[in-house]
N, C-alpha and C positions, 0 to 999 in steps of 0.2 A: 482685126482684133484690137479692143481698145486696151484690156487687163494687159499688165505685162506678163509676159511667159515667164518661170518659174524651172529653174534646173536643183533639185536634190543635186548633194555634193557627192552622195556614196550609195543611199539610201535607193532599194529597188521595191515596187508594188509587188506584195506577195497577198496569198489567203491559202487556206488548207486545200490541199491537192484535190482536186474533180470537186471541190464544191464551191466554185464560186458562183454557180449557178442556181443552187439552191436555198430554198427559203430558210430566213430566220438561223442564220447559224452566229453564234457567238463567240467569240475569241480573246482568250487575255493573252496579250504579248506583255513581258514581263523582261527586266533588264537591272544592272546594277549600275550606278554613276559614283567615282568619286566626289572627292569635295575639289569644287572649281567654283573661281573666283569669277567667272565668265561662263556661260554658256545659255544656248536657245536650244529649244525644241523645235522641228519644225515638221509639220505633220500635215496628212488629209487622208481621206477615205471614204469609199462609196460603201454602205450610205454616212456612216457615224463612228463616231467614240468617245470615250469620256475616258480623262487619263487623271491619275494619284502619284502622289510623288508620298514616300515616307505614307503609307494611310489617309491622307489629307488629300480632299480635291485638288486638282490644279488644274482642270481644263476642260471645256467638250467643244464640239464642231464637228465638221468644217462650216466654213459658212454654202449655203448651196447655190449651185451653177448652174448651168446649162448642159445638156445631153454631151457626154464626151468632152469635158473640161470639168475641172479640178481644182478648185482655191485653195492654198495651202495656209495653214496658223503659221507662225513663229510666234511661238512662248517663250520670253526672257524666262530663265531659270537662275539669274541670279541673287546670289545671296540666300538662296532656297536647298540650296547643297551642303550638309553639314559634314562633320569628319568623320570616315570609315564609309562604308557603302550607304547606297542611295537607293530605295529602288523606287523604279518607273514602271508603273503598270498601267496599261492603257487595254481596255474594254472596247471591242469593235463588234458593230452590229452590221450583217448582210442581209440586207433583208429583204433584197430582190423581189420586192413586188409590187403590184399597179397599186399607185396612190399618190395625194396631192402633197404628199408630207416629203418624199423621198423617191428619185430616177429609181427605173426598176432598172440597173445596170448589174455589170457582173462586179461582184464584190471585192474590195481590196483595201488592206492600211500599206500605207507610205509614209514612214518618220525615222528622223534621225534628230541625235544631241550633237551639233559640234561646239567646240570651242575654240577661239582662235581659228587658226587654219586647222584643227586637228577635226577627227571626225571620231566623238567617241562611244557612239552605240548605233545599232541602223537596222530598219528591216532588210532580210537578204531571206533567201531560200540555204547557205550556205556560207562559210567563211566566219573571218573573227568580226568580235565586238559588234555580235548578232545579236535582236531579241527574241526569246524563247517565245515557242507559242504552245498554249496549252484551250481545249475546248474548253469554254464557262457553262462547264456540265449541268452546275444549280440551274439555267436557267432553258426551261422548260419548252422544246421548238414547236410544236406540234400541238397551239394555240388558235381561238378566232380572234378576229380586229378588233382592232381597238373602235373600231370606224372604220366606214367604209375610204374615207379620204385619206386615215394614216395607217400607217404597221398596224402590227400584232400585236397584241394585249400581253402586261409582263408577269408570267408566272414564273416560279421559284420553286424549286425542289432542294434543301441544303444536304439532304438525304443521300443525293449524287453529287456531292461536292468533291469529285477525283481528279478532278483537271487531268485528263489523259495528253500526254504531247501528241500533237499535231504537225504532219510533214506538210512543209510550206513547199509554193511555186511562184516563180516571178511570174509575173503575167505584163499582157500587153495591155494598156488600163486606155489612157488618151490623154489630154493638155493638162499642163497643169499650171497653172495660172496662177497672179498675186491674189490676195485677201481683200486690200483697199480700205476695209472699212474698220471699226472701232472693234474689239472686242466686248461680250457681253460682262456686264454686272452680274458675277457669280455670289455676291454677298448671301448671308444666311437671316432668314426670317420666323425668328419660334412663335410659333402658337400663341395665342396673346388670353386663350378662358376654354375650359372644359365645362359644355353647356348642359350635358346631362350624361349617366351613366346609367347601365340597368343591362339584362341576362339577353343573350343570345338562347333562343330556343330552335332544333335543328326539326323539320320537317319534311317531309315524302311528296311536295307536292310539284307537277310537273310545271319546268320554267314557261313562259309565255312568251320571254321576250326573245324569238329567232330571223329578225327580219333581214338582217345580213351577218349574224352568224350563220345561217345555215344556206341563209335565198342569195348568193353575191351571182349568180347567174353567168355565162361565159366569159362575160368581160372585165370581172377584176379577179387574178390571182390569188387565189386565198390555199390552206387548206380546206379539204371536204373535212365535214363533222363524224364521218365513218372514221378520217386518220387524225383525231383528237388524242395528245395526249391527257389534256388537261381544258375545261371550260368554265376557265372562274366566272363568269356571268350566270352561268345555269346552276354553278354550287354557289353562291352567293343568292338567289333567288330561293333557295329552299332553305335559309336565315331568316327568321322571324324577330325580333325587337321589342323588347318589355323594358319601357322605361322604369326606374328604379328610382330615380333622384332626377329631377331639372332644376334644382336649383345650381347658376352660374356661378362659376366658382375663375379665378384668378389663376391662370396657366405658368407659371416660371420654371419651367423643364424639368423639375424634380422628377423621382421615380411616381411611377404610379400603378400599383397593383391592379391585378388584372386577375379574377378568378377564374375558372374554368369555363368556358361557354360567355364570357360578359363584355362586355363594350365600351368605349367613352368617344363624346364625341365633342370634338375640336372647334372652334374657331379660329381662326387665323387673324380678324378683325376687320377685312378687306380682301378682295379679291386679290390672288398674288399666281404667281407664273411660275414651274422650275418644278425641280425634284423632291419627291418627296421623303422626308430623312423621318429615323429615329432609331431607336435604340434600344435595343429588346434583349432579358436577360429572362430565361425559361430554366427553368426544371424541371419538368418533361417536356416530350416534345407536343408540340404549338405550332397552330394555324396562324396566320396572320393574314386577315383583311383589311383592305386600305380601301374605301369606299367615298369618294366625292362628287363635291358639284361645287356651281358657283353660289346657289339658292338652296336656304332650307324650304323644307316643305311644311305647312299648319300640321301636317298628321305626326305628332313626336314619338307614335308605335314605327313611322318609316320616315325619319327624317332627309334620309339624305337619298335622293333619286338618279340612281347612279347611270339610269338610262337615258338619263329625259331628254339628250340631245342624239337620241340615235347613237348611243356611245356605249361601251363597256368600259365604264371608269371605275374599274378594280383593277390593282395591284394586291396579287396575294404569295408572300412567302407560307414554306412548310418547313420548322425548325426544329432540329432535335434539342437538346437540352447545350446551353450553352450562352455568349454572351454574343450579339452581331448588332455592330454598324451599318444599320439600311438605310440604303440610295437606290430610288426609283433612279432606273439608267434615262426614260425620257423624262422630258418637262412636261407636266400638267399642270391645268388653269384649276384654282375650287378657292372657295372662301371654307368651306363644312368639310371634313375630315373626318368619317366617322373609322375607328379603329375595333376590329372587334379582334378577342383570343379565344380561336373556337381547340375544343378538345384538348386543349391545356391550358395551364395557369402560366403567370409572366408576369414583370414586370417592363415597364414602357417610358423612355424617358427621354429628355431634349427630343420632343416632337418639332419639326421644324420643315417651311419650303426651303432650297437651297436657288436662290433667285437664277433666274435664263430670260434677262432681259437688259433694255439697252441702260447702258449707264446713267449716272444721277446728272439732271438739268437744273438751271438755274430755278430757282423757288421765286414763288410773285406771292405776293399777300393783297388778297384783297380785303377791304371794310366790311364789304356784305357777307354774314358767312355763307351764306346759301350760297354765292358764288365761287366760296371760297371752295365750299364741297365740291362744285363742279365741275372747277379746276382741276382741282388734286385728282378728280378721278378722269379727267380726260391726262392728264398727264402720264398716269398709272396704266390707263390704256393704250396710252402711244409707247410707254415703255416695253409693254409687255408683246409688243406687235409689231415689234422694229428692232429685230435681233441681226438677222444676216438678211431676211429681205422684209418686204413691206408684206405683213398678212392677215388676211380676213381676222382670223380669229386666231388665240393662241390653244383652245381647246381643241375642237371637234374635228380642225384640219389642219390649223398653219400653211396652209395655203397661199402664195403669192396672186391675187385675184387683181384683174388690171378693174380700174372705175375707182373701187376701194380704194388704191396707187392713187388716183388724181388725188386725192382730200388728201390723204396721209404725207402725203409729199410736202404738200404747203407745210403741216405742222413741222418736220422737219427742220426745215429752213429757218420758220421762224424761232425753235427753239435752242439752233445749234448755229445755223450761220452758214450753215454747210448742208451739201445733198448728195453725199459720200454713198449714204444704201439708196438711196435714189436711182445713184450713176449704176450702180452693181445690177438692181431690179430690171433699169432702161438694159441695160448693155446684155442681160440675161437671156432677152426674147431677139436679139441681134446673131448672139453668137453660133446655134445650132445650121449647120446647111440647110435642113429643114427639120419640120415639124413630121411627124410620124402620125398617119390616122387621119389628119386634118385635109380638108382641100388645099388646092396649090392656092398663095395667096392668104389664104387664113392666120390670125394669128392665136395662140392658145388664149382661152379665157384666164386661166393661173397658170404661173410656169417659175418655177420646176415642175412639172407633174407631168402623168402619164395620162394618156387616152385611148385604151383600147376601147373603148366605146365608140371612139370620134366625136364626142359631143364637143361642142361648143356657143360661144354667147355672141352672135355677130356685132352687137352693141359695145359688147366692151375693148372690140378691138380698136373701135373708132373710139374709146377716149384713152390710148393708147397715143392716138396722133393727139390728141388734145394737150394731152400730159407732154410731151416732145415740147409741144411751142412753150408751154409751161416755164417747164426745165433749162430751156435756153433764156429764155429773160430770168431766170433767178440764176442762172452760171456762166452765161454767157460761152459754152462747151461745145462748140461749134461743129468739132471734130465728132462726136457721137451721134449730132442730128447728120450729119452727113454718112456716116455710117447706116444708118437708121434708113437713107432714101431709096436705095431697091427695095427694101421689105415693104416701106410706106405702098411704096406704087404697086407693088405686087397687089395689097390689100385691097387699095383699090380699083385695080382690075377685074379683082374675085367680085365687087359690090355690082360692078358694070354689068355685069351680068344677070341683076335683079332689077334693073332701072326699065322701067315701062314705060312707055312712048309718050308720059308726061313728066319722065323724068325720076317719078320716085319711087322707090322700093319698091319691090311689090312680091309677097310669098318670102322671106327672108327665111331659111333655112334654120334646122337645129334649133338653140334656146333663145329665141329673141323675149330677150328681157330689158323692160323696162324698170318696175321696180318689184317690192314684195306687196303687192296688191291687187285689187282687181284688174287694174290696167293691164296688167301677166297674161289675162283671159282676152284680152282684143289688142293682141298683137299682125294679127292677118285679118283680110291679104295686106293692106294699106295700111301700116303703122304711122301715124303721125310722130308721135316724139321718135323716134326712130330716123324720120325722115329730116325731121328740125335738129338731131345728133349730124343725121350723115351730111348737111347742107354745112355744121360747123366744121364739122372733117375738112373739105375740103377746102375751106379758108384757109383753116388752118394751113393744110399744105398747100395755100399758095402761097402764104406767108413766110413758110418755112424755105421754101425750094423757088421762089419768085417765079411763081405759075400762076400768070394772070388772066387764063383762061381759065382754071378752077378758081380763082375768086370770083371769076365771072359764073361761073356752072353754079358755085356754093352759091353765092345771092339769090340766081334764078330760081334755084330749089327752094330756099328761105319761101320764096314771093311766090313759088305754086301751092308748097304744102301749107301756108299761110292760106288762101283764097279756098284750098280746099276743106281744112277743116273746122273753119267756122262754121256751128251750128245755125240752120235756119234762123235764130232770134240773133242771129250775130254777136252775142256775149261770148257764149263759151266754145272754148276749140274741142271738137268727138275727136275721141284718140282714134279711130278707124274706120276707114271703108271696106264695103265688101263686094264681089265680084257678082252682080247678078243681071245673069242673061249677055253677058259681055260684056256690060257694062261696071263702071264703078259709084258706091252709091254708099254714101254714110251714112254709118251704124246708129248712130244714133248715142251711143253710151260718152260718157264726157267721166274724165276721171280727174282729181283735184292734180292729181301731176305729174297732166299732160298740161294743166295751166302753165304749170312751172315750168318745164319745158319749156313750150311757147314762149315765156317771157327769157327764161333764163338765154337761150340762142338769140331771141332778136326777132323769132316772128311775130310777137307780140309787146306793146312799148307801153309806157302812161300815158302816151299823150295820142296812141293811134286805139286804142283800149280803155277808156278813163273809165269806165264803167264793170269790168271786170276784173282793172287795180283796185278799184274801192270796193270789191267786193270780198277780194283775199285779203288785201289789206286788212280791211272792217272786221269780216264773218269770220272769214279761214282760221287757223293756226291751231292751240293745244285745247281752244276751250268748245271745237265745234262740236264735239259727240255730245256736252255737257247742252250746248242751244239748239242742237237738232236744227242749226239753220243748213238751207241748199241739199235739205237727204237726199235727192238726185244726183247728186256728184259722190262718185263714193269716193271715198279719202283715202287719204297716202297714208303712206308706212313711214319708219324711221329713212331706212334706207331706198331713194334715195333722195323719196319724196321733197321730207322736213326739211335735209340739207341744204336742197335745194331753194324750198321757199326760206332760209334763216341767209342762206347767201344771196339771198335778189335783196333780204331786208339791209343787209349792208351796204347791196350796190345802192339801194335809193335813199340812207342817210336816216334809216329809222333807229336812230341808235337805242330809244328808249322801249319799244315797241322790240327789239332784239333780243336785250336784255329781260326784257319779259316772258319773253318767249322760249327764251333759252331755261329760266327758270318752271316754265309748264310741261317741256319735254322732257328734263334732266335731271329733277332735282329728285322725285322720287328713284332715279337709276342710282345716282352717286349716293343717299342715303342707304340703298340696300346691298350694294353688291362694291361700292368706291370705286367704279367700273363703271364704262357706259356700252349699251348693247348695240345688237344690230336690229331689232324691231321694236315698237313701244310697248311689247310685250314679254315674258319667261318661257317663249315658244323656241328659243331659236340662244346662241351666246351673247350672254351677259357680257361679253369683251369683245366688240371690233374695233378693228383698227382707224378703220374712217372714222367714228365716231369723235376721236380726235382733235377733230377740226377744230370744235370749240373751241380751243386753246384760241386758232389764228383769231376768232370773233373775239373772244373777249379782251385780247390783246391790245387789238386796231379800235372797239368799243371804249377803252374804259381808259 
């Protein structure tokens, strides 16, 4: 284990008695502190919490780990203690079930305050200077997902606001490990324009969208729609929208009335990451819908498409008459915050995100603004997607997705000096004995996360090892790649067993993925890029582990799957062969990046290809769908196509041809959302993490 172990002073893992096994239960442990001149909190919990001190934020986490190990916070709490009692209230979600967001483990908080050597609050099932536990009755269990990758979707009843006490039990939980990395930037972000207002009209008509509210199938944990308490996506769906006014108006937190049935909708001015606040004073009682995205949509009767990522992004309280400070408990991605008050009137005020992203980097100015745009919003993407680990997207799953990890990493490095969530992400897929669901040898495609399906991406666990040689030449952490070398070799032993008596792949199991494009569809039998990945695999580990037989294996495969899948006119390389009559025989189909591949590994060079450089070069990049040149090559996607060809443009010194190119991919992303996505399209999130990269290009560029 590389994390140091972690001993609590007093503090024992508790949850309410026989439920730590059940879904979606909520918990506020609740505690008083004096005024002390010194003191830390230190806390963790499967899955979450988010802790107040006095009414005031002060914390959420933990950061996440690996299957049976535990990072623990220490929050300095000094100078945040004033005189007379203090109270600490901390919010714990068990949410025990399959998803890429949160271990479906058995549920528990673990925290204490000491001071000095004293120990002055703790959880315990029993004894003094305990914190009280009561169930967070308001919030509503018996919900569908939010998505299929994260929890449950948060609904609010303030009607059952009883906080009943709850008899806690110690439990046997497992490791509990240090933290290692930076905490998040919990800053506060208000609303910056209220784009339009107009009536909520309520409707009879049946919801349409049930495709994992209702269809999650054996293998992900949900509740059934028979044991609903509440389905704000389906009563949200039968809300219709009559705009009244779209003239944009200037947001400064003021109150702002709200009639009975009507709406306002928010801009935030940029895509941002974190909780959603505001502050709602009713006179009768009052719905509250919190409705977002990262994109508005042309239709202003349906501005804000609360589905469009296979999501249920509603948050709804139900409020009796009364004044409350709301805080969505998770983080959510959206730039559009449409707010409606259905079946009463309200007023609505400091609408705001309350930020859950990585802290503030140094600022660069560039001359051009267009580049300038491009910047600020890979920045704001790498912020928002480099909290506790490295992830896909900060919406739809939060996710630790290895391949995404290679790009993201780089940005790291270059903007902090340091590869702190790197070491955590790398050490994450080390720590468990095994993997659950996977074969022997496999490593997870994202982890943390659960797989009762057993799916996986055999591709990305091979840039896994890519990422390892990475990571040692920016830290020289020697100790972690050697930790790292039974798992390495496990992996690939599991691959030895797809190598075909010429060596390459062949039938590669579960999601071989190359990128989000056609190439997806001619992944078998014989994947090329696949094979030009697994040839750099094992460089790598001979580089890593000085196995100079596997640089000799890795080269060989280079030099077969080279010969093999050059197309009859010898330009372009077919991404696949296929098995007929026993034989193998290529397919014939050429995708723009498997080019990349080929070049990017080395089985393809300028000077042993000069006629297939000048034609990516020349034809290729953002302006092809515009010239209709090579329509037999179908084109890449953002991910991970473009990255690819904008990183060979760096290896061969096109600086200016770069910069160009960066501005035809990019520049419509950062004008609309200040965020850059995961495809060149509003199909998929507006926020990945890889996307990032650009930062390292324009950096080394300019």
């Amino acid at each position: 284990m590389l994390s140091q172990a972690y001993t609590f002073r007093a503090a024992k893992p508790v949850w309410a008695k026989g439920r730590n096994r059940e879904m979606n239960v909520n918990l506020l442990f609740t505690g008083t502190l004096p005024e002390l001149s010194q003191a830390t909190l230190a806390i963790t919990a499967a899955c979450s919490y988010v802790a107040y001190l006095n009414g005031a934020f002060l914390c959420a986490g933990p950061a996440r780990t690996a299957h049976g190990f535990f990072r623990v916070d220490e929050i300095a709490l000094d100078g945040k203690l004033t005189a007379g009692d203090n109270l600490l209230e901390i919010k714990s979600l068990g949410a025990y079930l399959d998803s890429y967001q949160y271990l479906r483990q058995p549920s528990f908080l673990c925290a204490e305050v000491t001071s000095g050597e004293d120990t002055v609050l703790r959880t315990d099932a029993m004894g003094e200077n305990i914190f009280q536990c009561t169930l967070l009755s308001e919030r509503v269990q018996k919900v569908q997902r939010f998505s299929i990758q994260r929890t449950l979707a948060e609904v609010y009843d303030y009607t059952r606001n009883d906080h009943p006490d709850v008899l806690l039990e110690v439990l046997d939980t497992g490791k509990f490990i240090t933290r290692n990395i930076p905490y998040p930037d919990f800053s506060v972000h208000p609303a910056q324009a209220v784009l339009a207002q107009g009536q909520v009209i309520h409707t009879d008509k049946a919801p349409t969208y049930v495709d994992f509210v209702a269809n999650l199938g054996p293998d992900w944990k949900a509740f059934d729609p028979s044991e609903f308490e509440a389905c704000s996506v389906w009563d949200a769906q039968k809300l219709e929208f009559r705009p009244a006014g779209l003239e944009r108006k200037d947001y400064d937190g003021s109150p702002l009335a709200f009639e009975k049935d009507s709406y306002a909708l928010f801009d935030l001015g940029r895509e941002k990451t974190g909780m959603i606040g505001l502050t709602v004073t009713c006179q009768e009682p009052t719905t509250i819908y919190a409705l977002f995205d990262e994109i508005l949509q042309e239709d202003p009767m349906n501005p804000v498409n609360y589905v469009r990522m296979a999501t249920t992004a509603v948050v709804r309280w139900h409020l009796p008459a009364g004044t409350y400070r709301l805080l969505s408990y998770e983080p959510y991605s959206f730039r559009y915050l449409q707010l409606c008050a259905v079946d009463g009137g309200c007023t609505i005020e400091n609408v705001h995100i309350r930020n859950y992203c990585f802290g503030p980097v140094a600022h660069r100015t560039f001359a051009d603004p267009e580049l300038q745009k491009i910047y600020d919003a890979a920045i704001e993407t790498f912020r928002q997607n480099v909290v506790d680990i490295y992830m896909d997207c900060p919406s739809r799953e939060r996710a630790g997705w290895l391949c995404d990890s290679f790009f993201t990493s780089r940005v790291e490095r270059v903007l902090t000096g340091k590869s702190e969530v790197e070491r955590n992400f790398l050490e994450n897929f080390l720590l468990p004995e095994r993997f659950p669901n996977l074969p022997s040898g496999m490593l997870p495609m994202c982890y943390p996360a659960d797989f009762k399906d057993g799916n996986f991406i055999p591709n990305w666990a091979m840039w896994y090892v890519l990422e390892l040689e990475e990571y040692l030449a920016r830290t020289g952490d020697r100790a972690l790649i050697d930790a790292a070398k039974d798992r390495v070799y496990a992996l690939l032993q599991y691959f030895r067993g797809f190598e075909n008596a010429y060596g390459l792949l062949e039938n590669l199991q579960r999601w071989v993925f190359v990128e989000w494009s056609k190439a997806n569809e001619l992944v078998q039998d014989v994947n090329f890029p696949s094979n030009f990945l697994y040839a750099a695999m094992k460089k790598a580990m001979g580089r890593l582990y000085q196995d100079d037989a596997l640089l000799q294996e890795g080269e060989a495969l280079l030099k077969t799957a080279r010969e093999w899948s050059l197309s009859g006119e010898g330009v372009f390389f077919c991404d696949n062969a296929l098995r007929q009559d026993g034989k193998l025989v290529l397919s014939g189909e050429c995708t723009e990046v498997c080019q990349y591949y080929a070049f990017y590994f080395g089985a393809a060079t300028k000077e042993a290809n000069p006629e297939l450089f000048r034609i990516l070069t020349e034809d290729f990049g953002p302006k092809r769908k515009e010239t209709k040149l090579w329509p037999e090559i179908y084109f890449a996607n953002a991910f991970i196509g473009n990255y690819l060809r904008l990183d060979l443009l760096q290896r061969w010194g096109m600086r200016e041809k770069l910069i160009e190119e960066i501005k035809g991919y990019f520049t419509f992303m950062a004008e609309r959302t200040g965020t850059l996505w995961e495809h060149d399209n509003i199909s998929a999130s507006c926020n990945h993490g890889f996307a990032s990269h650009i930062i390292c290009w324009l950096l080394e560029a300019l």
